[in-house]
N, C-alpha and C positions, 0 to 999 in steps of 0.2 A: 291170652287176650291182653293189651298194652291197658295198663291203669289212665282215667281220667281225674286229676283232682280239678277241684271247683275252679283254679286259672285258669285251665286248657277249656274246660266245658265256656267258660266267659270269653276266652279269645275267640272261636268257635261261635258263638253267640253276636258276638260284637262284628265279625267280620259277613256272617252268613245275614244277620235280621233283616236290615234297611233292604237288600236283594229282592231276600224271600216277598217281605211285604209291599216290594216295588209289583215283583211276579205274582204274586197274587191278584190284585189289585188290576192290571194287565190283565191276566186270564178271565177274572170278572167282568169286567168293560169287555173282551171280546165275546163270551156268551150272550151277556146283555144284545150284541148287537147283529148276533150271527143270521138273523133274518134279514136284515136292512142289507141295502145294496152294497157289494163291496168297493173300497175306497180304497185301491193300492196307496198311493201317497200317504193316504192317513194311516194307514196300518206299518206302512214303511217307517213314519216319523216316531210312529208309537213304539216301533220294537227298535229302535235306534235311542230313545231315548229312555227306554229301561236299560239296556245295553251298557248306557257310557257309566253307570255306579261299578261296574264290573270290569269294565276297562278302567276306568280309574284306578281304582284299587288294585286293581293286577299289576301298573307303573306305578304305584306310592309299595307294593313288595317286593318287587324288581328291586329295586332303587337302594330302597333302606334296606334289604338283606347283604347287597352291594356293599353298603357302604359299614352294615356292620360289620361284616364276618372279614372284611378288611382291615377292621382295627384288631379283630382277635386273631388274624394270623401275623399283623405287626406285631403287635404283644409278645408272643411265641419267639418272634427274629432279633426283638430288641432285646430280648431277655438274654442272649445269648451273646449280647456284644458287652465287654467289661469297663469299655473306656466311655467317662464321662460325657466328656464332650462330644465323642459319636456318637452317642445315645441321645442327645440332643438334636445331634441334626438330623439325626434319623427322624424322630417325633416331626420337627419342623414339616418335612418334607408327607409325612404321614398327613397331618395336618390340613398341608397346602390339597393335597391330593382330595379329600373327602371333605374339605370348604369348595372344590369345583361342583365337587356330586350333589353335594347339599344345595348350593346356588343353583344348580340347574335341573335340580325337583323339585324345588321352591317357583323360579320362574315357568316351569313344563306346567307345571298342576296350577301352579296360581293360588287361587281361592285362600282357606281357611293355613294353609302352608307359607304362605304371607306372613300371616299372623306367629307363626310358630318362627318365623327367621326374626321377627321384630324381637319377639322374647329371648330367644337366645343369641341372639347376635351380639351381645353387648361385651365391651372389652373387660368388663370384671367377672363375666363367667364363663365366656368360651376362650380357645387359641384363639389366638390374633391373627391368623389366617384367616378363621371362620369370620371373625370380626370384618375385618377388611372386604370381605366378600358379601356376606351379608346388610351390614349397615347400607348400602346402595339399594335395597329395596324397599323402603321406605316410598309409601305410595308411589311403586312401580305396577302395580296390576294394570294388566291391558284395561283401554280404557273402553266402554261402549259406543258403538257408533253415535252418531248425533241421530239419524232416525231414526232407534229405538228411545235416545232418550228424550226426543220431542215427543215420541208417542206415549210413553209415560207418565210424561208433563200433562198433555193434554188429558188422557184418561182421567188421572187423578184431579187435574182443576176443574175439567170439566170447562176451559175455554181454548182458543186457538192462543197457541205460545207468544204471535202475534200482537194479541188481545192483551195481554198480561206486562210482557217487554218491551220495553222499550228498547234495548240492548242485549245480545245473550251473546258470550264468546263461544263458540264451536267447538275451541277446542279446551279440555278443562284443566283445572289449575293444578289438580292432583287427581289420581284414581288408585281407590286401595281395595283389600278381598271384598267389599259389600257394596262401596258406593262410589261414587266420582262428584267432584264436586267444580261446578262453572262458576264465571265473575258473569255478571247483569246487572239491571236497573229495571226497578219497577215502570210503569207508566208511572207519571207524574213524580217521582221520587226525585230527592236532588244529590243522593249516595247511593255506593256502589253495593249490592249485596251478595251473597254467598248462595249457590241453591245445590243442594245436596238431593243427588239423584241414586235410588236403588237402583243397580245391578239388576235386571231380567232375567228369573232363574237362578236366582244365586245362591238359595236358601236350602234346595235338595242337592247341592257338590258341597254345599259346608257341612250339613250333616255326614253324608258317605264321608270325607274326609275323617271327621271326628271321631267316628265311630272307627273306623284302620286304627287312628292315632289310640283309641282305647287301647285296642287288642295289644297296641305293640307298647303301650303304657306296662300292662299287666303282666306280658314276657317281661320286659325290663325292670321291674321290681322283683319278679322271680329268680333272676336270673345275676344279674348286673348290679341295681342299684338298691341299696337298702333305702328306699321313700316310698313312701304311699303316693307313686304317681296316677295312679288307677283315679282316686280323689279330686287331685288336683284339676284331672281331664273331663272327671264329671262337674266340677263348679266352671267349665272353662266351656261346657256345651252347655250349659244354662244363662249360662252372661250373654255367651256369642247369640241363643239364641234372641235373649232381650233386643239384642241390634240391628234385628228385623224390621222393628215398631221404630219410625220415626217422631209417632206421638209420644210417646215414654219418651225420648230424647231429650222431646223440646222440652219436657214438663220436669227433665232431670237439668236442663240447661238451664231452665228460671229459676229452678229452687236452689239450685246451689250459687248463682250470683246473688238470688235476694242473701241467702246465708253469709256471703263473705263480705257485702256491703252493709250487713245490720252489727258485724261482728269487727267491724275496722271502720277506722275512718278514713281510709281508702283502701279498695280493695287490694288483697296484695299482686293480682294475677287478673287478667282481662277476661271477661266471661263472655262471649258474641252474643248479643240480643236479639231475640226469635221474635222473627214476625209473623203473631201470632193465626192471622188466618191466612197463611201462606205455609198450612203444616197439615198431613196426610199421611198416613203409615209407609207411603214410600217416596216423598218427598220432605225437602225441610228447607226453608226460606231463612236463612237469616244476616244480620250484618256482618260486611266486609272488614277486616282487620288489614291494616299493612303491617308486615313485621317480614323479619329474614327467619327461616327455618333453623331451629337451634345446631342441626347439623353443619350448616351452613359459615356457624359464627366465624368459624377462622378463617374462612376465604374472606369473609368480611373486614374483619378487624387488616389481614394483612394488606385489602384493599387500600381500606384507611392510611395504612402508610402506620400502624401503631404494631409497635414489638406487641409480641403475643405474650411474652414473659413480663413485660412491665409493670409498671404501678397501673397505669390505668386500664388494661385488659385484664387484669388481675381481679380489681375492684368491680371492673362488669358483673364479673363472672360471678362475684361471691352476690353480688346482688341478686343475679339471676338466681343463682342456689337459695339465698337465703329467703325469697320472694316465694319460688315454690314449693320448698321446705312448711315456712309459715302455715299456706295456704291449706296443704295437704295436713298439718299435723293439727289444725283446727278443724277440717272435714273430718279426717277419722276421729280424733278424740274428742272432740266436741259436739258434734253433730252425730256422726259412725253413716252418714251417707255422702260419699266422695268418688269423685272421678280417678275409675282403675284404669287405665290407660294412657298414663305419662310418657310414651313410649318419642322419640326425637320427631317424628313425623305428624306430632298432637300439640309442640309448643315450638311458639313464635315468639322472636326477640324485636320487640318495639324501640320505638323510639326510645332515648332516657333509658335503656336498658329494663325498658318494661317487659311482663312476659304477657304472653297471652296463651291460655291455654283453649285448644278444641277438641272436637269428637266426644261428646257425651254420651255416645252409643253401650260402651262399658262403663256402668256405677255400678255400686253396690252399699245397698243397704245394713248396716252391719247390726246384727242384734245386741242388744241392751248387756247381755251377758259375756256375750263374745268383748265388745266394744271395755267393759272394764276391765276384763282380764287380758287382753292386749294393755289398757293402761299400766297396771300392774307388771306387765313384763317388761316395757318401757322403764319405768324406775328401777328397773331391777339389772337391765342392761346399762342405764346410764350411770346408776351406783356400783356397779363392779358387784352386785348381791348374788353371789350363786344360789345360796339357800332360797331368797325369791323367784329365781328363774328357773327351778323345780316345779318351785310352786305354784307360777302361772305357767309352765306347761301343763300340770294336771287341769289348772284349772279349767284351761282352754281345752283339754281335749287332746294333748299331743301326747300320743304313747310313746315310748321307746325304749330301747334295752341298749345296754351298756357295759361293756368289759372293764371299765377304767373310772377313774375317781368321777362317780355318779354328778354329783354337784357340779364341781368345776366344768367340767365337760358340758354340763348343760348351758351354763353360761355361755360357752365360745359357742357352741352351736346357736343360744339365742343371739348373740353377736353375729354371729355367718347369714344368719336369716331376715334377722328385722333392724339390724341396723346397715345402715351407708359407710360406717368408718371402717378401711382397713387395718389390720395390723402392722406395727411397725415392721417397715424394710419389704414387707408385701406390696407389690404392684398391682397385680388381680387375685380372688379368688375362683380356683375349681372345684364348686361342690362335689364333683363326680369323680376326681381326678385320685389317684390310687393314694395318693396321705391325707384325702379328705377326711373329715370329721365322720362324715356320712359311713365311711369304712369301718368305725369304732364305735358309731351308735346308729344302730336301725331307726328310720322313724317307721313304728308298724302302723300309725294310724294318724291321721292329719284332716280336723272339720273342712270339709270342701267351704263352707260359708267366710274362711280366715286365710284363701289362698289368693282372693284380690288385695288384700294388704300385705302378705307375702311378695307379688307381684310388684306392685307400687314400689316398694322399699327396694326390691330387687333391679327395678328403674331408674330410682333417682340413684341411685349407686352407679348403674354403670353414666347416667348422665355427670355426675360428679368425678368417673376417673377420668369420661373425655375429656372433661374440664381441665382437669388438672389441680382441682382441690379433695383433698381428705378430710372430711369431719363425719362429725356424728350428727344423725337426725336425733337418736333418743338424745341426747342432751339439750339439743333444739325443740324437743316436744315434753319436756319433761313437766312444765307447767304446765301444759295443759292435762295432760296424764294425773298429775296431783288434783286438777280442779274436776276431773269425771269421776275421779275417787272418794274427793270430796264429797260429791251430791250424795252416795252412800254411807259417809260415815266411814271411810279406808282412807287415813290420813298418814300412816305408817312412813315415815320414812322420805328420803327424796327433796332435796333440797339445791338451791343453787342455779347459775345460770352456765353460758357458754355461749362462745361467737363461733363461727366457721373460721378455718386457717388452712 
């Protein structure tokens, strides 16, 4: 009889529950109603929509078995070829091939798989294929007809859309896995606002998704990648589900602008102002921002008629960087409650090279303990301290094992992880790629509660290679990381400043 250890019985688990409890739930409601008159259609609708978690999931295993078991019979062919440079274009072609499969599971399934193309689509940790292909989905999810989302307007306001607008455009501005969002105007209002509409049914395909991506989290740590991805996927269906509640939203959208306005004398980043009884757990009303899409910069700038490599597209750019940089290294360290979802499709370039940031759907609260010993590793990356960067991995909670000079190694792996600077004559990093770090120290255990500033950092990184600037955020937050230190009495060390270059 074939041995079960405790992954297999979890994949098992993760892939079968949602089902099972769909199916149950099902068979319950049809007992319940086995007297009452039958209702073909309704029984049609009802065993059609237990159905689609099973179809689903049987195209997200298709797909991704597809497209793995294709990189490990490449592996096997390239291994066999001696010449350099054909092993290169081998990969390329590798590459190109499984960024098609990837994009067109991403756009088949939609939903929470959206999400998973924004996070790794970036050019500092995937091929540049997958990049290239991915980056275009940035609020690409189909978008919802207008008559379901006037019906959900009305539901939730409780008036005629009518009653409320003065203006609504049909068709909307963006549509991503959760919500779409329209340009309007209130009755009587003399600016333009924003109305952010949930998705209908969008909450039971993101879970089924999630729960697939476990299963196949847990093979790939078993199997492939030495990381506690299992972790990561469970802080990643805890956030996602926050982004349900568009009350929590608004109430993360006011707190963190009052925060950046009480803590500057101008804010460094644009926060949209919620109107406040124009907000319902599946709607959100709030102010219009004009800005160009940061994806967007370079068709702009080359609009303009301004060299992209110049002084002054240069100097944008480092403002943009050093605006959201700011912003971000005073929410985590100063605060520990900030906006995890910096992703291109979340920040606007204003006027004056202002930014503005949106979608406060993903925050995260960071605990008190968590929040210092991130400080702690901040100094400890910005100083070159390897013996620190030991020691706020314990602190925080990061296990790992290591064949090679334990210390140093810690360093460049907290360098890999939470800093934005690459290393000299490196273009991108692959954490997963065969001379990763990851191949030389297991991480066996990683706080799910530290993987939205893992995230973040892992963001403005790849927003900084689009750019085309290299720096380091821990140098840029290093003061604030001394001053959270401070309030406990951890004053040890860390001094100095730094500009972006």
């Amino acid at each position: 009889m074939p041995h079960f250890d405790y992954i297999h019985i979890n994949i098992i688990y993760h892939i079968t529950h949602p089902w099972l409890c769909g199916w149950l739930k099902q068979i319950t409601s049809w007992r319940n109603t086995m007297l009452a008159p039958l209702d073909l259609n309704n029984v049609k609708q009802k065993f059609s929509s237990q159905l689609h978690p099973w179809q689903r999931s049987f195209q997200f295993w298709v797909r991704v078995a597809d497209i793995y078991t294709g990189y490990k019979v490449f592996q096997v062919r390239v291994s066999l070829e001696k010449d350099v440079g054909k092993q290169e274009a081998m990969w390329e072609r590798q590459h190109q091939l499984a960024a098609d499969k990837i994009y067109n599971l991403c756009t088949h399934l939609g939903g929470f798989f959206l999400k998973i193309a924004q996070i790794i689509g970036k050019p500092d940790l995937a091929p540049a294929a997958w990049v290239k292909r991915l980056v275009t989905l940035c609020d690409q999810a189909p978008a919802t007809p207008f008559h379901s989302v006037k019906r959900v307007l009305e539901n939730e306001l409780g008036q005629d859309i009518d009653e409320v607008f003065e203006r609504f455009d049909l068709v909307p501005l963006g549509s991503a896995s959760i919500a779409q969002v329209h340009r309007a105007r209130l009755r009587g209002g003399k600016e333009d606002v924003v109305v952010k509409v949930q998705h209908p049914g969008v909450q039971d395909v993101m879970m089924t998704d999630i729960h697939n991506l476990q299963a196949f989290a847990l093979y790939m740590q078993k199997t492939d990648i030495k990381f506690d991805l299992y972790s990561v996927t469970k802080e990643m269906e805890k956030q996602i589900g926050y982004e349900f509640d568009f009350l929590r939203e608004a109430d993360a959208m006011q707190r963190i602008r009052k925060f950046l306005c009480k803590n500057n004398k101008r804010s460094p980043v644009l926060v949209p102002r919620v109107i406040r009884d124009m907000v319902t757990r599946r709607i959100l009303v709030m102010e219009y921002i004009d800005g160009v899409p940061i994806m967007n910069l370079g068709d702009e700038i080359a609009k303009r008629g301004i060299n992209p490599r110049g002084k002054v597209a240069t100097a944008a750019k480092q403002k943009i960087l050093k605006s959201l940089t700011l912003a971000y290294g005073q929410m985590i360290l100063k605060s520990g409650f900030f906006h995890a979802d910096p992703h291109p499709g979340n920040i606007l370039i204003c006027k004056g090279s202002e930014v503005a940031l949106l979608d406060y759907g993903q925050v995260k609260d960071l605990p008190e303990k968590l929040r210092f010993g991130y400080a702690n590793l901040v100094l400890a990356i910005a100083d070159g301290d390897s013996a620190r960067a030991s020691e706020s991995f314990r602190e925080l909670g990061i296990d790992t094992s290591s064949k090679c000079d334990i210390q140093q190694e810690m360093l460049q792996l907290a360098q890999r992880l939470f800093d934005t600077k690459l290393p000299p004559g490196v273009l991108m990093l692959q954490p997963f790629s065969e001379d990763s770090l990851l191949k030389k120290i297991s991480v066996e255990a990683f706080p799910e509660e530290l993987f939205s500033v893992l995230r973040t950092v892992q963001l403005l990184r790849g927003l900084s290679v689009g750019l085309g600037i290299n720096y380091s955020c821990a140098e840029q937050w290093r003061p604030f990381a001394k001053e959270a230190l401070s309030q406990v009495g951890r004053t040890k060390g860390g001094s100095g400043t730094s500009t972006l270059a």
